[in-house]
N, C-alpha and C positions, 0 to 999 in steps of 0.2 A: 450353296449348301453350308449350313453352321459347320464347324470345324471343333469340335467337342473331344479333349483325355476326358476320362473318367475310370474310377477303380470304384465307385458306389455302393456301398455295402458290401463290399469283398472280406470285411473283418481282418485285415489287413494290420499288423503291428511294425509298423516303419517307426525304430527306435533310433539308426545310423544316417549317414548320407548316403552310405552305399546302401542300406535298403529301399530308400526311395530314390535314388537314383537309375537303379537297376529295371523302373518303371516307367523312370523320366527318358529312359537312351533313346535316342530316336526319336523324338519327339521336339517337333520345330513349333520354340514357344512365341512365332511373331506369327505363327499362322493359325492358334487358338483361339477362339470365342467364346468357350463355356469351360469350367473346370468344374468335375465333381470329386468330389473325396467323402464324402461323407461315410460313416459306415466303418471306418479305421479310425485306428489310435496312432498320433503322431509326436511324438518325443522333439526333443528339443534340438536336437544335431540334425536329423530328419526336416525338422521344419524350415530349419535355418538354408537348406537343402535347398528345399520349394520354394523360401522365397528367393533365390539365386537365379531360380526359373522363371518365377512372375514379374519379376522386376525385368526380365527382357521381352516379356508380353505385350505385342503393340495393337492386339488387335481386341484384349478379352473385355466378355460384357457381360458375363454370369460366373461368379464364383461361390461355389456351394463347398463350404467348410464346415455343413451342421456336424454333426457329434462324431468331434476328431480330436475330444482328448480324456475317452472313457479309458479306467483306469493311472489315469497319471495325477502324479504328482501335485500337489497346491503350488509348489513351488517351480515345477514344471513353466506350467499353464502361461503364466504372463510373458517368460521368457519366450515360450513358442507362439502365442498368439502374435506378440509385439514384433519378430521377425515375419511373420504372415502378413500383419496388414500393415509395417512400414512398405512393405514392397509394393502395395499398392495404391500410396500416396504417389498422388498426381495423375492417376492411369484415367485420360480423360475421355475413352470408352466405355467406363467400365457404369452396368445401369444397375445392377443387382447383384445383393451378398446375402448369406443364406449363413448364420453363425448359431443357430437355434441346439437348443439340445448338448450345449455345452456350459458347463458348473461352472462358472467363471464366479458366481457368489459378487460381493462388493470389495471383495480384495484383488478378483483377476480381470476387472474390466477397464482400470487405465491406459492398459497396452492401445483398444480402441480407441480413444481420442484422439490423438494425431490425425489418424485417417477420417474417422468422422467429421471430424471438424473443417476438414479442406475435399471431404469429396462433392465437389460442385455437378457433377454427371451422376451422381445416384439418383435410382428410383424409384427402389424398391430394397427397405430393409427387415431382412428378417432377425427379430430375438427372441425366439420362443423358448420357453424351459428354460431361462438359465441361472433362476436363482439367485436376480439382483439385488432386490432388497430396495426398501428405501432408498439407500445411498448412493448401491448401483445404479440405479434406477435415473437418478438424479445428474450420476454421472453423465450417462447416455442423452440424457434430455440436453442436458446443457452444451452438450458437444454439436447437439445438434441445433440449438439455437445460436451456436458461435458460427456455424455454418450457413444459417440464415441472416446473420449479423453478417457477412463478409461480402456479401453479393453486392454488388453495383448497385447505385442508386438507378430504380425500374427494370430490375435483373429479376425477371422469375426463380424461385427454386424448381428445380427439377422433379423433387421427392414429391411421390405422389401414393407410395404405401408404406404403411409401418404395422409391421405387428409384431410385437412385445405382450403376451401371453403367458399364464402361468409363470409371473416372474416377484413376486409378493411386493410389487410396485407400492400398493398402499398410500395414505392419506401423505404419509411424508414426500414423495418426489411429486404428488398429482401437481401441483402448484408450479413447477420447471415444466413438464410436463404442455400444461398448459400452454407457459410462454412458447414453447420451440413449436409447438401447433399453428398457432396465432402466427408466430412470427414468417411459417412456411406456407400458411397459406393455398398452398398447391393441392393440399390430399384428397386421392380419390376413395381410397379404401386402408381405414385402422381399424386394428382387432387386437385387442386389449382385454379379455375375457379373465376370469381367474385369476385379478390381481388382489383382493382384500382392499379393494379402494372402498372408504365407507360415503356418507354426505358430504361433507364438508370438499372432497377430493373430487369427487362426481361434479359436483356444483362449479369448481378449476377447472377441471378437465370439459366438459361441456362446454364453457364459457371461451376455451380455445379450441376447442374445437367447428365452431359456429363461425369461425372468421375462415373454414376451408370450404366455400359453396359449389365447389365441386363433388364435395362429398357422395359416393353413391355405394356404399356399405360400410357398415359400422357395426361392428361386435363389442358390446361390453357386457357381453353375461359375465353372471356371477360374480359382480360386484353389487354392493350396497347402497341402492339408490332411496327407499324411504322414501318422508313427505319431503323433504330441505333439495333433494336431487332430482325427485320425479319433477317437482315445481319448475324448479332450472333448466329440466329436458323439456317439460309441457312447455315452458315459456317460448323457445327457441323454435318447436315445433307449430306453436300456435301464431307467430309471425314469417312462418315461412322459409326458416332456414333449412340450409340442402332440397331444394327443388328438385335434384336429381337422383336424389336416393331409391335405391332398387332392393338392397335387404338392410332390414335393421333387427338387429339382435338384442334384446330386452333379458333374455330368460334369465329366473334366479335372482332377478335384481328388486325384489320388494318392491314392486310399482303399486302393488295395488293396497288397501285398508279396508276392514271387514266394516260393510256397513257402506259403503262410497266407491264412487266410479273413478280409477286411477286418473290423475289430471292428464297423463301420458296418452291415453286413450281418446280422451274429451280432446287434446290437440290434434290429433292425428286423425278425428271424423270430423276433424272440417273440411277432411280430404285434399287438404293444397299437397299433397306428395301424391303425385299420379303418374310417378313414372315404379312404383312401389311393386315389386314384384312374390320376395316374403317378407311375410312378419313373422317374428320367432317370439312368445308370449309365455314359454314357459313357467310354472311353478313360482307365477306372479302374483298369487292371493287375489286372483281376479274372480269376480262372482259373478249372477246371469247378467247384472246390468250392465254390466263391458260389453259382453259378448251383442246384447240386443244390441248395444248402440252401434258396435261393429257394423252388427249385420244391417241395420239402415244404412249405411253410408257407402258399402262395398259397389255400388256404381261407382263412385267416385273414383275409385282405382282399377280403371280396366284392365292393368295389368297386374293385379295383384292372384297369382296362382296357388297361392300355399300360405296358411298359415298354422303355426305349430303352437298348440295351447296345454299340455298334457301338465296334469298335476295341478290346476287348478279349482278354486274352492266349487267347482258345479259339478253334476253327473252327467253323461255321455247323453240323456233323452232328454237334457234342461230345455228348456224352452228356449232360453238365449242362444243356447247353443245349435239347438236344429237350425233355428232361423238361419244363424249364421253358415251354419253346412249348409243349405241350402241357397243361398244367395251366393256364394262363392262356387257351387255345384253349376248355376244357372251360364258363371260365365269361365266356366272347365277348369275353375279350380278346386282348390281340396281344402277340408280343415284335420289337425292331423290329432286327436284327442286320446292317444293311447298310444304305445310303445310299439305292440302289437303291429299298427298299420306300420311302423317305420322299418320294422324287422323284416315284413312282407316286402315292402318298396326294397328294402337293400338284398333281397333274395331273387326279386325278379331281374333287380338291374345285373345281378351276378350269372343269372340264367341266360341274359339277353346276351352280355359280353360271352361269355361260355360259346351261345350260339352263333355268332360273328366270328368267333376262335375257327370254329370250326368248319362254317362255309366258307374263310379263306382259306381254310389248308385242305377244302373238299374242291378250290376252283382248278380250271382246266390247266395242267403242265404246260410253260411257255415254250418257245421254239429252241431255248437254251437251253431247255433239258436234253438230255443224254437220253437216247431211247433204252427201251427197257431189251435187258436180254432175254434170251429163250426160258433160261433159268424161271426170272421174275415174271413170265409169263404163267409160266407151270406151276408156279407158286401162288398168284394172283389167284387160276384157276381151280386149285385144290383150296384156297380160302372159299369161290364161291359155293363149291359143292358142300361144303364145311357148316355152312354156313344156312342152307337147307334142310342140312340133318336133326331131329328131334328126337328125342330118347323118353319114351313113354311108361 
């Protein structure tokens, strides 16, 4: 059984040592596997604290530090992140870190490099929200290409996720970005959504990204792909690369031009990605002739269950469009063209959980319950009679 502290959303202001200490007593840090803290604000004496603790951590393999330094300081910030993840240079368990949702901006992300650059056992990094910027951005890349620069001659990288999201990454770092891609090789799954990356950066980032053929999900909504970037992705897609891709996320990204069938599209019906589960096509200036061509081709993807096209240039009874509900209907999947169905889907899945809530707290009392007293019998009894009663 994992061996898990965690204070996870406690809203917790640990500004001293003695206030997270007072969390930490009792707590045997060589017999830990996952740490959560997320959810608290942690000050700089505080943090210094924690890493006192991690650094005698022999076992840990998930550290979730996302948004633990709302509130504080700019000038805070580096001093207690850089006490955080010196501590866990060298921890050669350790497979995932979770720093999302923390302002670090391009002036508090140096403190990471250190540990970036030397953790050889990661394998999962999370940067979502943190407002790097270009330079940040740049930062992080290159740390992590100093990190694929270090490995043994025939030494695999480990890293096999990155998502860096909503962080204004932009045309400027796409280029480093690239390299530490290329250079690691290894990624199963990047999500990079809502960076402002336009052409030019699409077209880098693509181009490193196409040397990880393990690839099997990739998120870049809402950047700026155009003709210069669709080209670059059609290209990539129409020889084959990532054969094992299961969802690809397009939306937002300008794939398609009025009057012409996105080259995006035209690669991807030649159907060599048939391990394709969704496609996300959102609010891509896609018109019927996508859609037709789609929907010839969806044999090809037996496994393709979902795909999400809402906000583009056709109406719900287009002709492209039935076709393609319907070809995707034949082999149980869905095309999902209005908000509408999605609000449905996430009410049903809330009703489903709700009902499994509640068949496990309706199953039969184990033999470790405590029998019920005379009391809770009588009381049981006046509920069911209670409970017959109607008032007309």
């Amino acid at each position: 059984m994992t061996t898990v502290f965690s204070l996870l959303g406690q809203g917790l202001k640990l500004d001293t040592r003695a206030d997270i200490e007072a969390h930490l007593a009792g707590v045997d840090p060589t017999a830990i596997e996952e740490i959560h803290l997320g959810g608290n604000t942690i000050g700089v004496e505080a943090a210094q604290a924690l890493a006192e603790f991690l650094a005698k951590t022999t076992q840990l393999r998930v550290a979730n530090f996302a948004d633990i330094f709302t509130g504080r300081l700019i000038s805070e910030i580096p001093l207690a992140l850089s006490a955080i993840c010196d501590a866990l240079i060298g921890k050669s368990t350790l497979v995932e870190i979770d720093l999302s949702d923390n302002a670090f901006g391009g002036r508090s992300v140096d403190p990471l490099v250190p540990f970036l650059s030397t953790a050889r056992s990661l394998q999962v990094l999370k940067l979502n929200n943190n407002g790097l910027g270009p330079a940040g951005g740049t930062v992080i890349a290159d740390a992590l290409l100093t990190l694929a620069n270090s490995l043994e001659a025939g030494q695999k990288s480990n890293l096999r996720t990155i998502i860096c999201g909503r962080n204004r990454l932009e045309d400027g770092s796409a280029e480093a970005w690239a390299a530490a891609l290329r250079a690691h090789g290894t990624l199963q799954e990047v999500r990079m959504p809502q960076n402002g990356i336009r052409m030019d950066g699409i077209s880098h980032l693509v181009g490193g990204l196409a040397a990880n053929a393990d690839l099997h999900h990739l998120d870049l909504q809402d950047n700026t792909f155009a003709d210069k970037g669709s080209k670059r992705m059609a290209a990539e897609l129409h020889q084959g690369s990532w054969p094992l891709l299961r969802q690809l996320n397009l939306s937002d990204c300008v794939i398609g031009d009025e009057g012409a069938v996105s080259p995006i599209v035209e690669a991807l019906a030649k159907g060599l990605h048939t391990k394709l589960e969704i496609l996300q096509l959102q609010n891509d200036n896609l018109e019927t002739e996508a859609f037709s061509l789609l929907a010839g081709v969806v044999d090809k993807f037996p496994k393709l269950k979902r795909v999400e096209a809402q906000w583009n240039e056709v109406e719900e009874d287009d002709e492209g469009v039935l076709a393609l509900h319907n070809a995707l209907r034949k082999q149980g999947g869905k095309l999902v063209m209005n908000d509408d169905e999605e609000e449905e889907e996430e009410e049903e899945a809330t009703e489903e959980t709700a009902e499994e809530e509640a068949a496990a707290e309706e199953q039969p009392a184990t033999s470790t319950e405590a029998p019920k007293s005379i009391a809770d019998k009588a009381t049981d009894a006046l509920a069911d009679m209670l409970e017959k009663v109607s008032i007309r």
